[in-house]
Each structure stands twice: as C-alpha cells, then as structure tokens.
N, C-alpha and C positions, 0 to 999 in steps of 0.2 A: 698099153699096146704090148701084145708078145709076139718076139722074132718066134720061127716056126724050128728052126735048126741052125744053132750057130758053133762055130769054134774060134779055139785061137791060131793064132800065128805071129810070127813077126815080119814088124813092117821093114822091107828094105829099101823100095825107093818109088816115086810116082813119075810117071811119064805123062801122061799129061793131067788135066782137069779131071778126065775120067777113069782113069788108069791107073794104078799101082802093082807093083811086085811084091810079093810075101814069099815068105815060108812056113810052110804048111806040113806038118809031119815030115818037115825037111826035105821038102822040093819044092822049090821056085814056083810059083804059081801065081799068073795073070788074074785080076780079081778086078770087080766094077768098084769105083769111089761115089756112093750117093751125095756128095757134097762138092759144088764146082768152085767153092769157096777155098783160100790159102790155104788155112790149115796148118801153116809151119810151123809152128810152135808146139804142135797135136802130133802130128804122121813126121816123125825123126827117127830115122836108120837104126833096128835096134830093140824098138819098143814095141811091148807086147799089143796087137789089136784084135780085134772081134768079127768074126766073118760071119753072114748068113749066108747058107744054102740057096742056091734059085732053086724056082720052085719048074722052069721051064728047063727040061732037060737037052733044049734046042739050042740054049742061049751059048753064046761064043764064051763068056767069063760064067763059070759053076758058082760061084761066089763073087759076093756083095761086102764090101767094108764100111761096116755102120759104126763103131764107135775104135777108140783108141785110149790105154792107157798115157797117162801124163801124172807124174809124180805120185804115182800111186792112184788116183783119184781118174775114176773110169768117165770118158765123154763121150755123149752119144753125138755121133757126127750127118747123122741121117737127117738130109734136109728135106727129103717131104713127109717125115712121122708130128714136127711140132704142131702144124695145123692140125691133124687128126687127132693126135692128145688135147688140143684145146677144144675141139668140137666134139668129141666122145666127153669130155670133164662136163661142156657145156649142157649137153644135153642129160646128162645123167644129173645135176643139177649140184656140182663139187666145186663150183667157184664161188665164193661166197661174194664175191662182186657182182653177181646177175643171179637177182632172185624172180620168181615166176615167168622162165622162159617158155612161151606159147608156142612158138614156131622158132626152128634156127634152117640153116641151108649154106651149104660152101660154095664158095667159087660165084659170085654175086656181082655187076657189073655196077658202076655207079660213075657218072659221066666220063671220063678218059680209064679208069681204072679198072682192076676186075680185084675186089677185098675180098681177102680169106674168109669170110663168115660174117652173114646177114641174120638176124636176130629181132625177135617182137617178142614185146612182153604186153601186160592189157592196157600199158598206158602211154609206152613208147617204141618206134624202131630203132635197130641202131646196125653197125656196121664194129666191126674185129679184123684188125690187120696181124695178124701171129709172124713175130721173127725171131725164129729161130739162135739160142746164141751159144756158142762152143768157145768165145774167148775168157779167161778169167786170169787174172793177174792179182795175188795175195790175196784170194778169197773175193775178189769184188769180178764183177759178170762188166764186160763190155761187149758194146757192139757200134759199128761193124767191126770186119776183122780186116775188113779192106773199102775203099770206095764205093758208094753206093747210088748211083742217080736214081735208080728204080729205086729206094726204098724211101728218100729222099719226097721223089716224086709221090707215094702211097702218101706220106705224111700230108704233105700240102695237101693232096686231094683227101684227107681227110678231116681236114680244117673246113675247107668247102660244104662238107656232107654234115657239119655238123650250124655251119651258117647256116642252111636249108633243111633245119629242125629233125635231123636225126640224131640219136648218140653215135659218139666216136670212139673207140678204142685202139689204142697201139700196143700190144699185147706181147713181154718179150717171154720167151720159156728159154728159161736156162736149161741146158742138155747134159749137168750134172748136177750131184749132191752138193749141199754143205755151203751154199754159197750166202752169204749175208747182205751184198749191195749190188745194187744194179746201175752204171751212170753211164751215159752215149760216151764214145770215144772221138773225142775232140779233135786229138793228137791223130787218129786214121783219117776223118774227114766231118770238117768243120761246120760243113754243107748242111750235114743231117742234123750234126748235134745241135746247130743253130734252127735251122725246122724243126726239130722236136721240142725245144724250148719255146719257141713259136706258138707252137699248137696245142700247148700246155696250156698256154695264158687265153688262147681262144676257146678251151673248152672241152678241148679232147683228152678224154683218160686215158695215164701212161700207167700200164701194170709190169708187171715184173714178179714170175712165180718159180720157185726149185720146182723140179721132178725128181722123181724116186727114179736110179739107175741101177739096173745089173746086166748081165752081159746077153741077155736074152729078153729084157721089159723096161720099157719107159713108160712114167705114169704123171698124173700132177701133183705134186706137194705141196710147196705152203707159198703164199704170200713171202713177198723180200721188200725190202728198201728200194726207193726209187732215188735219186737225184741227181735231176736235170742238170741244175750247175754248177757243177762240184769245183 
C-alpha cells in the first residue's frame, strides 16, 4: 500500500485517542492519530513521525499520523492499512501459506463476530483474523499493547469456526522491519495469550509476517517465528 502525500514532523503530545499535536515546518499543528491503541512507547515528546495528507479538503485535521520513528526503526501505526496488506498480499497470491485462492472478501460475519477475510480455495473455506502489531521489545513483536476482550473474543470465535469445518487463521502483521519473533504478550493480558494457545491446540493457525516500511508504503515481507509459550 502507498500513502498519497506524506511528511515529517515532530510529535509533541496526544490529547486524546484521536488527537495529537506536532510540529510541522514549525507550527503546532492538530493532526488525526489512526490508532486508538496506547502507543506509549511509539508517540514520545520529541520524535520524529510521519504525516499523511487528507485527501478531504473539508476535514477539521489536514493531516493524518500513520507511523512514528522509535530508535531509529520507522512503525507504521495505521490501524486500518494491516487488513488491506493482508488481503491485497492475499489475493495477488504472496503468502506462501494460501495457495490456490478461488475467492477471498473482507469484512465476513460468522456467528457472533464479523473476521477480517473470508477465503475459498477448491477444497476448503476458511476465515483470517489480521492484527495489526506496533509493539516490539529487543527485536521480538508482541501483541497486544494493552487489554483486549474484542480480540480475545475473535480467537474463541475462531476456534468455534474451525469446530464447524472451516479453516482458521490468526494473522499477526508486524508494522515494522527487522523483526525475528512473534510471542502474545502475557504480561499485558493473560486473557488472550491463554486463548491463543487455546486455539493453537484446537486447530487454528497462528502466523506471524514483517512488512516492508518507508515513510510513505507498507507492504508483506517474510514469514517470522511464532511462539505461543514462551
């Protein structure tokens, strides 16, 4: 995927979930946050980030804060781009985990839940949950970055979906380069990582893939390490 018109600035401070303050050719400038997630460790007073353009010349905030420098190593923090990289990858046929995709479709209901991507191939259906992840601590990807019941809940119902002879996928896209392991974060919430090991053993595949990041494109890279219980 490519941003249409981006710059830099520096992040000064976030006022709420949706909100932060920059500086932008050195005036203070109100900007949308596409990520309702913490972030604290990303968006610190200081550090250089990446603005897109809106494209609506109507909208109250001109600019969009999609990714954030962190130790040198650029994160893209746009939380509705990871489902579209996985369904653009999908469908162009770049995941080497789904070969001969016949039909795919986002946004798919399946008893209490609605999963990011429904998928047939000629000999099974199946079901892609994509979550997005922007934490990393010494090279390894964790998720979440905070409490999760909603994602929590996804897992379980996707243990169900796969009881009822569909494939299952939990699908995490790291939102930076360079990273080598993927393992659920215990220590944020116990909840999930224990549902995700859960749903391991029932049959649901956990992937875990880098993307390619610059300050204006995110894309799929390679296959990483998974484990569950680290």
């Amino acid at each position: 995927m490519i941003y249409s018109t981006t710059k830099e600035a520096i992040f000064v401070k976030r006022s709420n979930r949706f909100i932060a303050h920059v500086l932008l050719d050195g005036k203070e400038e109100v900007v949308h946050v596409k990520n309702t997630g913490r972030c604290r460790e990303i968006l610190q007073k200081g550090r250089t980030v990446i603005l897109e353009k809106a494209r609506n010349k109507n909208r109250k905030t001109k600019y969009t804060l999609i990714a954030a420098y962190k130790n040198n190593k650029l994160i893209n923090i746009d939380s509705q781009v990871p489902n579209q990289v996985v369904y653009e990858a999908l469908k162009e046929g770049k995941i080497p985990d789904f070969k001969k995709i016949i039909r795919a479709k986002r946004e798919v209901t399946f008893s209490n839940s609605r999963f990011d991507i429904f998928y047939e191939t000629d000999e099974k259906k199946g079901f892609i949950e994509v979550k997005g992840v922007t934490l990393e601590e010494n090279n390894i990807a964790l998720f979440p970055d905070a409490p999760t019941n909603r994602g929590t809940k996804h897992v379980k119902e996707m243990v169900k979906a796969v009881k009822e002879g569909y494939q299952g996928v939990i699908f995490f896209l790291i939102q930076m380069n360079g990273i080598n392991i993927f393992i659920p974060n215990k220590k944020m919430d116990p909840d999930f990582a224990s549902a995700l090991e859960y749903a391991e053993k029932q049959g649901v595949k956990i992937l875990a893939y880098n993307t390619y990041i610059s300050e204006n494109q995110i894309e799929l890279a390679d296959k990483i390490m998974v484990n569950i219980t680290p």
